[in-house]
C-alpha positions as CSV (number, residue, x, y, z in Angstrom):
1,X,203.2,-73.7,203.8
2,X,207.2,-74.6,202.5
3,X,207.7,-76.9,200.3
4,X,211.1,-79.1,200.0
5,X,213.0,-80.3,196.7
6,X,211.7,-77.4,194.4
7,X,213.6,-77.5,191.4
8,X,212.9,-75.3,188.0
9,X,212.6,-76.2,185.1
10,X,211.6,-75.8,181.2
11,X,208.0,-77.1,179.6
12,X,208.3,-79.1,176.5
13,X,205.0,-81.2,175.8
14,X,202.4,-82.5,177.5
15,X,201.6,-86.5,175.9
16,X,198.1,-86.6,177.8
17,X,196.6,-85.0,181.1
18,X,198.4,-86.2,183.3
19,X,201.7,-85.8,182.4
20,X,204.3,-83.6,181.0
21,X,207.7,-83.8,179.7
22,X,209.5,-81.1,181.7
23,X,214.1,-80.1,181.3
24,X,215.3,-80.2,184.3
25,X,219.0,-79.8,184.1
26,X,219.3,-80.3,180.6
27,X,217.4,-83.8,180.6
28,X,214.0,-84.1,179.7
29,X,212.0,-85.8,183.0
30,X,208.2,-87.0,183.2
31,X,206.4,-84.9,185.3
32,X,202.8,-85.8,187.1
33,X,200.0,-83.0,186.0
34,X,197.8,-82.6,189.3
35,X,196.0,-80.2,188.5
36,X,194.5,-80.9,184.8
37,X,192.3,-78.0,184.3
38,X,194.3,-74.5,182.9
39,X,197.2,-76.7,181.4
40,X,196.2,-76.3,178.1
41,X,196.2,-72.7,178.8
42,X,199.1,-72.2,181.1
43,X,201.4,-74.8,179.9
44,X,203.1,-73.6,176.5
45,X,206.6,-74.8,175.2
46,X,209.3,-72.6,177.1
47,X,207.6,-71.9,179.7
48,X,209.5,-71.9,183.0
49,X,207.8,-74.6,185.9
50,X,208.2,-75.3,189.6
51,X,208.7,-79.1,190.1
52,X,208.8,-81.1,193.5
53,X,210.3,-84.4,193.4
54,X,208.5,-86.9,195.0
55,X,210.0,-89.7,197.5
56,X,207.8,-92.4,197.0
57,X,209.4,-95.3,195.4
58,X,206.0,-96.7,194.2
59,X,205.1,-93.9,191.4
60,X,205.9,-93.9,188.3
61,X,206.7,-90.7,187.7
62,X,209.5,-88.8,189.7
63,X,208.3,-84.8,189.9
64,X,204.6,-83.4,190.5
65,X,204.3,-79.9,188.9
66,X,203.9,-77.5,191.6
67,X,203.9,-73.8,190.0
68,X,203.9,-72.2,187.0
69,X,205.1,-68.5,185.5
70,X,202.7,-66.5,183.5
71,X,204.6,-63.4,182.8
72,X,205.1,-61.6,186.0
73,X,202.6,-63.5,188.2
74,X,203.5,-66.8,189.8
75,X,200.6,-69.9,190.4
76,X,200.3,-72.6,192.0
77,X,199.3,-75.6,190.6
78,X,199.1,-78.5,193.2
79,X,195.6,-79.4,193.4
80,X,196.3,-80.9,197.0
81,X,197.6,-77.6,198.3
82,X,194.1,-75.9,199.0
83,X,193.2,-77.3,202.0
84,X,196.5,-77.8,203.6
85,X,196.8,-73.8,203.4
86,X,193.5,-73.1,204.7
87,X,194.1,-75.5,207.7
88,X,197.4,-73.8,208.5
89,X,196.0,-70.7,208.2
90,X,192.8,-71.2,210.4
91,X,194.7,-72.9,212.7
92,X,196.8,-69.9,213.2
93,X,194.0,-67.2,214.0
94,X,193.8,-66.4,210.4
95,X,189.9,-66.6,210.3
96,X,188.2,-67.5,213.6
97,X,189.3,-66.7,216.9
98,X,189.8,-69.1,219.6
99,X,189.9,-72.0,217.5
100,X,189.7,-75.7,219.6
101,X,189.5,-77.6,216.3
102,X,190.0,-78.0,212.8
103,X,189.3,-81.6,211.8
104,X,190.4,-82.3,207.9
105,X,187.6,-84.5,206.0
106,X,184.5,-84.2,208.1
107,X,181.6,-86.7,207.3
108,X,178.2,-85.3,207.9
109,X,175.1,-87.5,207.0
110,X,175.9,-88.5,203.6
111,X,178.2,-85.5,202.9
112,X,181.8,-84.9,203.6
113,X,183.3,-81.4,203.5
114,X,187.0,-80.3,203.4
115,X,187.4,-78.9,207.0
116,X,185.2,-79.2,210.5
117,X,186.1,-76.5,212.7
118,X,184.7,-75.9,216.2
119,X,185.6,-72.4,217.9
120,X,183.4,-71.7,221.4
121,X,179.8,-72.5,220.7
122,X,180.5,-72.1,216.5
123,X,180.5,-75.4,214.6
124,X,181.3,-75.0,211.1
125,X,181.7,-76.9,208.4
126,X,184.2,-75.1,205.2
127,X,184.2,-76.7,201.5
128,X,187.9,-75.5,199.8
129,X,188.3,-74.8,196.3
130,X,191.1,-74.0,194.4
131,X,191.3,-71.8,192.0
132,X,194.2,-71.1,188.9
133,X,191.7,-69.4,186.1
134,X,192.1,-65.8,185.4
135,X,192.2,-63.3,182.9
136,X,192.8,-59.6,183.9
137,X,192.8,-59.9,187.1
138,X,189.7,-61.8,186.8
139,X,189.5,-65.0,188.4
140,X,187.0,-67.7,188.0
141,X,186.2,-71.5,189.1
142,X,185.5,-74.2,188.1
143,X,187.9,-74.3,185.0
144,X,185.5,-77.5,183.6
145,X,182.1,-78.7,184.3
146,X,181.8,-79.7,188.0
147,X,178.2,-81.7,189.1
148,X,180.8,-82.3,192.0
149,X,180.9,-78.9,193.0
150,X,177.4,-78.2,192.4
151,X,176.4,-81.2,194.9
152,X,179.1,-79.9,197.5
153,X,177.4,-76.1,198.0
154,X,173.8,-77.9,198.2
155,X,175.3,-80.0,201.0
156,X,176.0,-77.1,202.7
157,X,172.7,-75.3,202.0
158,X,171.3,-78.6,204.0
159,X,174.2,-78.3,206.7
160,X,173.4,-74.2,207.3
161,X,169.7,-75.6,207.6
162,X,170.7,-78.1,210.4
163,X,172.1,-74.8,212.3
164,X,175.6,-75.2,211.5
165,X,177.7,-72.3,210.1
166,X,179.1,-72.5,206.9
167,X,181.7,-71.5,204.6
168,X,182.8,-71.8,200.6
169,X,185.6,-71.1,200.6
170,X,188.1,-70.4,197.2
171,X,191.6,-70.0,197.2
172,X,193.1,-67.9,194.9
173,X,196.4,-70.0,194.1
174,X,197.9,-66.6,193.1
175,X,198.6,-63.2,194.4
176,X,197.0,-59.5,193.0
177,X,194.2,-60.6,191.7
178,X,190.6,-58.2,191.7
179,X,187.8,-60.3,192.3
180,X,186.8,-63.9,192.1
181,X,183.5,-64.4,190.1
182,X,181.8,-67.9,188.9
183,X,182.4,-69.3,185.3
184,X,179.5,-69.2,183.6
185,X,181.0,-69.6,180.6
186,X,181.7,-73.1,181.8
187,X,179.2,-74.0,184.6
188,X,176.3,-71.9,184.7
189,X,174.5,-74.1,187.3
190,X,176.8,-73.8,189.6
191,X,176.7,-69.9,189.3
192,X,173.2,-70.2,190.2
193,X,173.6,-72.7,193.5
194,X,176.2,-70.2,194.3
195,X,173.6,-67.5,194.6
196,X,170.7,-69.7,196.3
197,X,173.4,-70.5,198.8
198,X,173.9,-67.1,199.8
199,X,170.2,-66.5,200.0
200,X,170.1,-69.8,202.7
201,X,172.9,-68.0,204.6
202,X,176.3,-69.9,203.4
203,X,179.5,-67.7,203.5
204,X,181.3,-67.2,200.1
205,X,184.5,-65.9,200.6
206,X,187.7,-65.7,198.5
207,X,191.1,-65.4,199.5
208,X,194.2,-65.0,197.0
209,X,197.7,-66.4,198.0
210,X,201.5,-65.5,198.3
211,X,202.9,-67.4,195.9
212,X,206.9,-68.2,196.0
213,X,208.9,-71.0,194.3
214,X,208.5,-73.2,197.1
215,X,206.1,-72.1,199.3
216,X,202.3,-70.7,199.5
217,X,200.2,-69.1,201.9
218,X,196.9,-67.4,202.4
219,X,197.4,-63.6,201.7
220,X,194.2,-61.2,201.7
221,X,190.3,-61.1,201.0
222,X,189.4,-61.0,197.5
223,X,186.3,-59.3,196.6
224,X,183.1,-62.4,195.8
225,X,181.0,-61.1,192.8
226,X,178.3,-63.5,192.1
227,X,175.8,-60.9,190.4
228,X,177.1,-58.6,187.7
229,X,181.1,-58.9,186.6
230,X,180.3,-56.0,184.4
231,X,179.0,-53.9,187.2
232,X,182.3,-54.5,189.3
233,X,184.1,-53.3,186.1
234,X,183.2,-50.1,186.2
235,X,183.8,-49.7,189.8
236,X,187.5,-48.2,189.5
237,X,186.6,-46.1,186.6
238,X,184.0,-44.6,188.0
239,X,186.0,-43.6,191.4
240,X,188.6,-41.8,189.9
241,X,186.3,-39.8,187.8
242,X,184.5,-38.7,190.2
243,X,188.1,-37.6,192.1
244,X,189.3,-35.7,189.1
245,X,185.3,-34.5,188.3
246,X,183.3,-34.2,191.6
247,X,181.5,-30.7,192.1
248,X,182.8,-28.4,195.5
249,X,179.5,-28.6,197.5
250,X,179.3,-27.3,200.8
251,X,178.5,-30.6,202.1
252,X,181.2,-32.3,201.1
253,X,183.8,-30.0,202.7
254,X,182.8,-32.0,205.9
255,X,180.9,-34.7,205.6
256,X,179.7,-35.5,208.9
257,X,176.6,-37.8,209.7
258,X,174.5,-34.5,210.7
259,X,175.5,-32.3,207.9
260,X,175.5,-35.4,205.2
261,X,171.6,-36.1,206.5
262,X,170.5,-32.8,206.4
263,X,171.7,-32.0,202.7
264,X,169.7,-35.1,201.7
265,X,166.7,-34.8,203.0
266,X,167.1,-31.3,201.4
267,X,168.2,-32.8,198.0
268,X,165.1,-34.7,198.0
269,X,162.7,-33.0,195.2
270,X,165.0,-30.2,195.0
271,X,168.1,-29.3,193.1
272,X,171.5,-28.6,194.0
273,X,171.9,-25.4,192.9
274,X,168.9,-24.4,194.8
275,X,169.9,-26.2,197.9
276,X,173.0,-24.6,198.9
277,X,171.8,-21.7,200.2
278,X,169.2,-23.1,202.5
279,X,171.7,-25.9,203.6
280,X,174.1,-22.6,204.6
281,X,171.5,-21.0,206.7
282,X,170.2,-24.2,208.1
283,X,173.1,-25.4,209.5
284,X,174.2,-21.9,210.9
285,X,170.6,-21.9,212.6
286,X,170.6,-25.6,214.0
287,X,174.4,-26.9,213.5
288,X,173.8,-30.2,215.3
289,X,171.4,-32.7,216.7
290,X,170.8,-30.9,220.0
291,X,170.2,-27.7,218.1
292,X,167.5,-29.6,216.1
293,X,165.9,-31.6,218.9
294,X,165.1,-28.2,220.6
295,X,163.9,-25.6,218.1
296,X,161.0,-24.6,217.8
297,X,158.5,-25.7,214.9
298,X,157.8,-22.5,214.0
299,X,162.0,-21.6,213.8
300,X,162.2,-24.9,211.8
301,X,159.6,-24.3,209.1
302,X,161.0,-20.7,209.1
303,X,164.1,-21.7,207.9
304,X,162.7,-24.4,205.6
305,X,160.5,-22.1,203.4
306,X,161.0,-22.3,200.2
307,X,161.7,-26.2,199.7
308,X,158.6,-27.3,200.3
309,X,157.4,-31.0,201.0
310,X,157.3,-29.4,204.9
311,X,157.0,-33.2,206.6
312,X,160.5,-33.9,205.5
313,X,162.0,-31.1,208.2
314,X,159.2,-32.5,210.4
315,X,160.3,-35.8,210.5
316,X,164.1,-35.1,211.2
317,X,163.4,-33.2,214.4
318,X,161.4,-36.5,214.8
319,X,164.5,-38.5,214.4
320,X,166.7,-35.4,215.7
321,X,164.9,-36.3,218.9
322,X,165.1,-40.2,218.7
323,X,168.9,-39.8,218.8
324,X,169.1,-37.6,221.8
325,X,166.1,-40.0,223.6
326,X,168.2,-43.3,222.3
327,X,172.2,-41.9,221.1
328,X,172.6,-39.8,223.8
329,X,172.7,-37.2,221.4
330,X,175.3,-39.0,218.8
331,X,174.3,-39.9,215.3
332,X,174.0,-43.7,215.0
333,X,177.2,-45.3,213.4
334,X,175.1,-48.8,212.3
335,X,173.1,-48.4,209.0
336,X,170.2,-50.4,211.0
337,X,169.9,-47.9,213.4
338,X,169.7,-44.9,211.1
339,X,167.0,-46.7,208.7
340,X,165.5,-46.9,211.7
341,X,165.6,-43.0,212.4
342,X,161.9,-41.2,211.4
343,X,161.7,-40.1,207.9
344,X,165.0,-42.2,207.0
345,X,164.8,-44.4,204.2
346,X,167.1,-46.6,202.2
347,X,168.8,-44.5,199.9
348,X,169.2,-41.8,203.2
349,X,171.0,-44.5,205.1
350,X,172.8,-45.4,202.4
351,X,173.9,-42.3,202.0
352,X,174.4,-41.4,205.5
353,X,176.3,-44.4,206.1
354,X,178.5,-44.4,203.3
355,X,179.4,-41.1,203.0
356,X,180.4,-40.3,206.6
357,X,181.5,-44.0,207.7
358,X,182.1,-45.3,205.1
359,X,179.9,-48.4,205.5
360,X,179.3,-50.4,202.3
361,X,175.9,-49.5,202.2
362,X,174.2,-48.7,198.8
363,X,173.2,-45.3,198.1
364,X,170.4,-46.0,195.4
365,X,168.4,-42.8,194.1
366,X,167.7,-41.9,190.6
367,X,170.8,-40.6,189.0
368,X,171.8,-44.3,189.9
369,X,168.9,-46.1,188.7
370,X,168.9,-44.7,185.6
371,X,173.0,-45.1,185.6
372,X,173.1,-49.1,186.2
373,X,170.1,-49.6,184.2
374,X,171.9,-48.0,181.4
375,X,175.0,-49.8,182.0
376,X,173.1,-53.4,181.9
377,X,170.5,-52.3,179.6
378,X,168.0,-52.5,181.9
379,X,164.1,-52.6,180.6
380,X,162.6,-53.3,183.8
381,X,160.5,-49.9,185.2
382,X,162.6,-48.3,187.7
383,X,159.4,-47.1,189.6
384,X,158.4,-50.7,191.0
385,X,160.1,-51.5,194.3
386,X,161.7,-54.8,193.5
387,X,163.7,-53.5,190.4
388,X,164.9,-50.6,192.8
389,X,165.5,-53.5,195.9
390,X,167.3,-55.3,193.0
391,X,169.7,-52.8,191.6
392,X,170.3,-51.6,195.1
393,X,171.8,-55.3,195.6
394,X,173.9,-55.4,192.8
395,X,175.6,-51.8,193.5
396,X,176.2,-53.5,197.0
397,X,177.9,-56.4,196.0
398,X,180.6,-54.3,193.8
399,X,181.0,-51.2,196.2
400,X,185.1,-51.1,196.8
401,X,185.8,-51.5,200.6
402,X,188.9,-48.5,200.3
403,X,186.4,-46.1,198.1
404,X,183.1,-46.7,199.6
405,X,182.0,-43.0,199.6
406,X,183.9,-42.2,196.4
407,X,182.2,-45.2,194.4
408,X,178.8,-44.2,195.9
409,X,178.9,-40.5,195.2
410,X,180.4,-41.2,191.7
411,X,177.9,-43.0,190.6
412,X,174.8,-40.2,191.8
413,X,177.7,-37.2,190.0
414,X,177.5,-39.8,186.8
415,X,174.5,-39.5,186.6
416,X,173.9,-35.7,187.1
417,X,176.7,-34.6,185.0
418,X,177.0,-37.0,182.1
419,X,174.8,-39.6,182.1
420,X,171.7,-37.4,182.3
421,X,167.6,-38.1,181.5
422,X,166.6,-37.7,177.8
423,X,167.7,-38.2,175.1
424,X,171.2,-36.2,175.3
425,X,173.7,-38.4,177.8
426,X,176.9,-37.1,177.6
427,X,178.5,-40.3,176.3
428,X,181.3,-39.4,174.3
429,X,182.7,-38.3,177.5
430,X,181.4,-41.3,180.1
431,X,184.3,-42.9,181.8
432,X,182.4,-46.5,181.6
433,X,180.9,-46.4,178.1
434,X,183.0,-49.0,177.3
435,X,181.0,-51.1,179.7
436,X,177.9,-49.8,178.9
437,X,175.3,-52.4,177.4
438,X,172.9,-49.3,176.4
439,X,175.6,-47.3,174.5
440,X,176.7,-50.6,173.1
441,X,173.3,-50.9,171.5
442,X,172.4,-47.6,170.9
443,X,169.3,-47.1,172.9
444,X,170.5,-45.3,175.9
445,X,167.7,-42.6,175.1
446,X,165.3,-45.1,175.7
447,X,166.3,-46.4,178.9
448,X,165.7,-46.1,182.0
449,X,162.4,-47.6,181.8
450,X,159.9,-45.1,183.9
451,X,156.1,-45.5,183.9
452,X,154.0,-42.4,183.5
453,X,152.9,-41.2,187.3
454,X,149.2,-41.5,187.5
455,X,148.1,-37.7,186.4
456,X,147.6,-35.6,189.3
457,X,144.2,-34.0,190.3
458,X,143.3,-30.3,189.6
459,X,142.0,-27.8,192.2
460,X,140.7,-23.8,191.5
461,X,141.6,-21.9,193.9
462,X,140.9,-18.2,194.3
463,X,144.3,-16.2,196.6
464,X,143.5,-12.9,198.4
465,X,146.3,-10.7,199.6
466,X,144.7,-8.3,202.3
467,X,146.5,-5.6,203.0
468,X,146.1,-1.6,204.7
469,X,148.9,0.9,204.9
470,X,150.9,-1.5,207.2
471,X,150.1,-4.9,207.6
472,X,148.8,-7.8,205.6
473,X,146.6,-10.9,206.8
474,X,147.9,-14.2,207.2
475,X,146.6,-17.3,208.5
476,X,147.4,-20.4,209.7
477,X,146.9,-23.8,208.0
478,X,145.4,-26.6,209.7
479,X,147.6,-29.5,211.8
480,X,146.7,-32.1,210.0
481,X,146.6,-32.6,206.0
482,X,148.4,-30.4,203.1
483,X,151.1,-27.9,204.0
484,X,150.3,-28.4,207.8
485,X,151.2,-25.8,210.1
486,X,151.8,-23.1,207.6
487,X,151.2,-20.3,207.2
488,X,149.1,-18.5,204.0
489,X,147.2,-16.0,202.5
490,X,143.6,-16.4,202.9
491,X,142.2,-18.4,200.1
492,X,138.9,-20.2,198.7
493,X,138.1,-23.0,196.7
494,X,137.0,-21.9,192.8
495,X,137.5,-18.8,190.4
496,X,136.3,-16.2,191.8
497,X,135.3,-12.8,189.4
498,X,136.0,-9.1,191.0
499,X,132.2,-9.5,192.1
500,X,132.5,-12.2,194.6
501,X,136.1,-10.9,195.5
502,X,134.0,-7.8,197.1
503,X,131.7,-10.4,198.4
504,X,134.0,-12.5,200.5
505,X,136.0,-9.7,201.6
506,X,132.7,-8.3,203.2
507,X,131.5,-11.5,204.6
508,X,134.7,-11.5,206.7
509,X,134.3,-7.7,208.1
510,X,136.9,-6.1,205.7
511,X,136.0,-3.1,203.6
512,X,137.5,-2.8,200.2
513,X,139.0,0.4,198.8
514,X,140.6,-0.9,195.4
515,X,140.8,-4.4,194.0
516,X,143.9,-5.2,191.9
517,X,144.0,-8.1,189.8
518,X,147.3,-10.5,190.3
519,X,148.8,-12.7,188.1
520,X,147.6,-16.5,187.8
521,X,149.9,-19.0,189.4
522,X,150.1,-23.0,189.1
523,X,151.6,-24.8,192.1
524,X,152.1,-28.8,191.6
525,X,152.1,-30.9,194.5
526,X,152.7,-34.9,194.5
527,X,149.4,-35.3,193.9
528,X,147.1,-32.5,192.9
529,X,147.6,-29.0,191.4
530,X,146.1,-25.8,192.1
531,X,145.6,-23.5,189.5
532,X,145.2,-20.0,191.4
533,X,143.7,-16.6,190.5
534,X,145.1,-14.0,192.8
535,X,143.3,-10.8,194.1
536,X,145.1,-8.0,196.0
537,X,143.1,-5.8,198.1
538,X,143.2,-2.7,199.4
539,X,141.2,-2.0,203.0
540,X,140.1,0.5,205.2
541,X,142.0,-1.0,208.4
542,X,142.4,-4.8,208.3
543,X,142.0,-4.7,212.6
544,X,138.1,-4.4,211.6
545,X,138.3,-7.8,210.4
546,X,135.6,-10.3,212.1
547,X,137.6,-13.5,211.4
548,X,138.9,-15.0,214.1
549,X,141.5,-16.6,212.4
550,X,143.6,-14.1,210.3
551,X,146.6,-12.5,211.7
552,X,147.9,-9.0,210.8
553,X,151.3,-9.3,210.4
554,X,153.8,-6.6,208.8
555,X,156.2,-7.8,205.4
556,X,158.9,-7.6,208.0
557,X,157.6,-9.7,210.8
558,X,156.7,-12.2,207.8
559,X,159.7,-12.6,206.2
560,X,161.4,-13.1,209.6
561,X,158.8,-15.0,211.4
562,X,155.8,-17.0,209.7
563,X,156.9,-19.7,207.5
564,X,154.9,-19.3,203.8
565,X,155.2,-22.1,201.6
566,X,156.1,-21.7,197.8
567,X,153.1,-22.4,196.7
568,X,152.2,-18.7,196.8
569,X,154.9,-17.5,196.3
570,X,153.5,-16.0,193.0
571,X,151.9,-13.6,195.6
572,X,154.6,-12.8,197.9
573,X,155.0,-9.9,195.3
574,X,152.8,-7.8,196.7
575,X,153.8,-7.1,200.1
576,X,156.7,-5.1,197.9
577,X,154.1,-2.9,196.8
């Protein structure tokens, strides 16, 4: 939008609200204040003004302020300009394609909004705001109370209800701002119907503005942060630690949907350190989906032995398949469709999405719980689902839209490399301590909140390695239940003594020439332990064996072939023997 008969001029004084004494060509002139709000703030003596002189023979005063310089940034002040610009700018594609209307002051029931716009079937009504508050780069609205304001977004809660689409929309009247947030300093209720608007499906968007002497006009989306401004302050810290800091892991060198997934699911109960070699041989096994969809389960649980929780590789071949049956074989590129994958939760999608689309997705797992509850001193417990559900939306609203993976993966490195469980955190060296409510208050070993997992129940078992001159005796685990489809070494319930050792080797048709004594072992599962005593023994020829389900396999054909889980691991030391 132009303006005409711009002239510039020097602040003096300001006699009430609504007027100010303004030199314009070295004589002092009354200028009309339209927008009362930041005066007091913007308006000190020397500073320069934009003034428009109005035509109208019936006002009393000659010039309306239009603008106003704060140091290098420029801002509008003409109250009426909001709407006028959002008009213009809708009515020239800016927001809405194919657009057969936009009708200015639209009466609906007992309601009236700013704009009425109808584009195809889409009716949709759009309250304006202006906004001239900021700080930092921070800008906020309303500058004053405002029941007005409050009344105007539950009008459009009822509107959205009636099945009309609709928008609040602010208007930055500057340029290079970072994000628009609600004053609660000033208004705290209308923070709040801000938020219950959202939740009843009204649009809040932000836009800030090019801003010239004598013109204005919408410019670019500003990021909306109705949640946590202190959140959205660490966001660009964060980012370009984790450029400067960020760990070389093999995933990252390409981080494709396929390789992104599987070094997640892998990550899952594991560490990284311990990862990177199974990720290596996994993907030089099975380097895509097809590859996946088609092994064999045995090849599969082959090449995850060793890090355990065995339903995880399960369930990608699951989805593995789903893709090829519904993605003709190409990783989903929706965040929907790959929750929806088998074995796929939220913090996988998240991660999937983010890291190779770069969809502003959350990535929430526990380096980040325990990161943002530090930050906002968080006492909730992290284990119940709706703190988790609720920190995932507040990391949502701040991730950057040009640093989505950066932000995401910053956070999860902040939180293995510095700010780490216990009671040691590196923050001396945290690049958002400043923000950090915990290290503020100096309880940041205390936090995050976690409550103690229910203890886990404790099973004897006794572990026999069978073995002759060549071979030892394997079997394999049931379908269903624990460790499924494994492969073991034969092994009972209990303690047995060297006694009953001779005893069950017997009662399966083996014939024991020495009995050797192994080390005790403790293997922890999710929700039991077993606390194993290990028996290695000697016999005749293990082919007299009665059992029907014990295998003879040789160390070679095991360690190439037959997938044996960790937990007896312990005992893999004696096929070196």
């Amino acid at each position: 939008m132009k303006y005409e008969r711009i002239e510039t001029g020097t602040f003096l004084e300001r006699p009430n609200r609504f007027i100010a004494y303004v030199e314009l060509h070295g004589k002092q002139e009354t200028v009309h204040v339209k927008n009362t709000g930041r005066c007091a703030e913007l308006l000190k003596v020397g500073t320069k003004v934009y003034v428009q002189e109005n035509e109208s023979e019936k006002r009393r005063t000659k010039w309306d302020l239009i603008a106003v310089q704060k140091e290098s940034r420029l801002i509008n002040m003409d109250s009426q300009i909001p709407n006028k610009v959002v008009k213009e700018w809708i009515e020239a594609g800016g927001m809405f394609e194919d657009v057969t209307l936009v009708q200015p002051e639209k009466t609906y029931k007992n309601s009236r909004f700013d704009l009425y716009v109808e584009t195809g079937k889409r009716k949709i009504f759009i309250e304006v705001k202006g906004v001239t508050l900021e700080e930092n780069g921070v800008c906020r609205f309303p500058d004053a109370p405002s029941e007005r304001a409050v009344k105007h977004v539950r009008e459009l809660c009822e509107a959205k209800k009636e099945g009309y689409e609709t928008y609040i929309f602010f208007v930055v009247q500057m340029q290079g701002v970072r994000y628009f947030t609600p004053n609660t300093d000033t208004h705290p209720a209308f923070a709040e119907a801000l938020k219950e608007a959202v939740q009843k499906g009204v649009h809040v968007v932000a836009y800030d503005c090019k801003v010239g002497t004598d013109c204005i006009e919408i410019r670019k989306k500003v990021p909306v942060i109705l949640e946590c401004p202190r959140l959205k302050e660490t966001v660009d810290p964060i980012v370009s630690w984790y450029r400067k800091n960020k760990r070389k892991l093999p995933w990252r060198e390409q981080a494709d949907a396929y390789r992104v997934w599987v070094s997640e699911i892998m990550l899952q109960q594991t560490r990284v350190e311990a990862v990177k070699p199974y990720y290596e041989r996994f993907l030089k096994a099975l380097p895509n989906v097809k590859a996946l969809a088609e092994a064999e389960e045995e090849k599969l649980l082959k090449l995850w032995e060793g890090l355990g929780y065995y339903n995880r590789v399960r369930n990608m071949q699951i989805a593995a398949r789903q893709i090829m049956e519904k993605h003709d074989g190409e990783f989903p590129r929706d965040f929907e469709e790959i929750a929806a994958l088998k074995g796929i939760g939220s913090y996988t999608a998240g991660a999937v999405s983010s890291f190779a689309y770069g969809i502003p997705k959350p990535a929430v797992d526990g380096n980040v719980l325990r990161v943002v509850s530090r930050i906002l001193a968080n006492e909730e417990d992290i284990m119940k689902a709706g703190v988790r559900k609720r920190i995932e939306q507040l990391v949502e609203e701040v991730i950057p839209e040009d640093a989505v993976s950066d932000f995401n993966q910053g956070l999860i490195e902040l939180g293995a490399l510095i700010c780490i469980p216990g009671k040691e955190p590196k923050c001396a060296i945290c690049p958002v301590k400043e923000w950090c409510l915990a290290f503020e208050q100096g309880k940041q070993d205390l936090l995050p909140v976690r409550q103690k997992a229910k203890g886990r129940k404790g099973e004897k078992r006794t572990v026999f390695v069978f073995r002759d001159t060549d071979a030892v005796a394997i079997r394999k685990r049931p379908d269903k239940g624990l460790l499924a489809g494994l492969y073991e070494f034969p092994n009972v319930e209990g303690h047995l003594g060297r006694k009953e050792v001779i005893a069950y080797s017997q009662s399966v048709g083996l014939s024991p020439i020495r009995v050797k004594k192994l080390q005790d072992a403790k293997h922890i599962f999710s929700h039991v332990e077993w606390h194993m005593k290990g028996y290695e023994i000697l016999v005749d020829e293990l082919e007299k064996n009665t059992g029907s389900d014990m295998i003879f396999a040789k160390r070679k054909e095991i360690d190439a072939k037959y997938p044996i889980p960790s937990a007896f691991e312990a005992y893999r030391c004696a096929l070196e023997g």
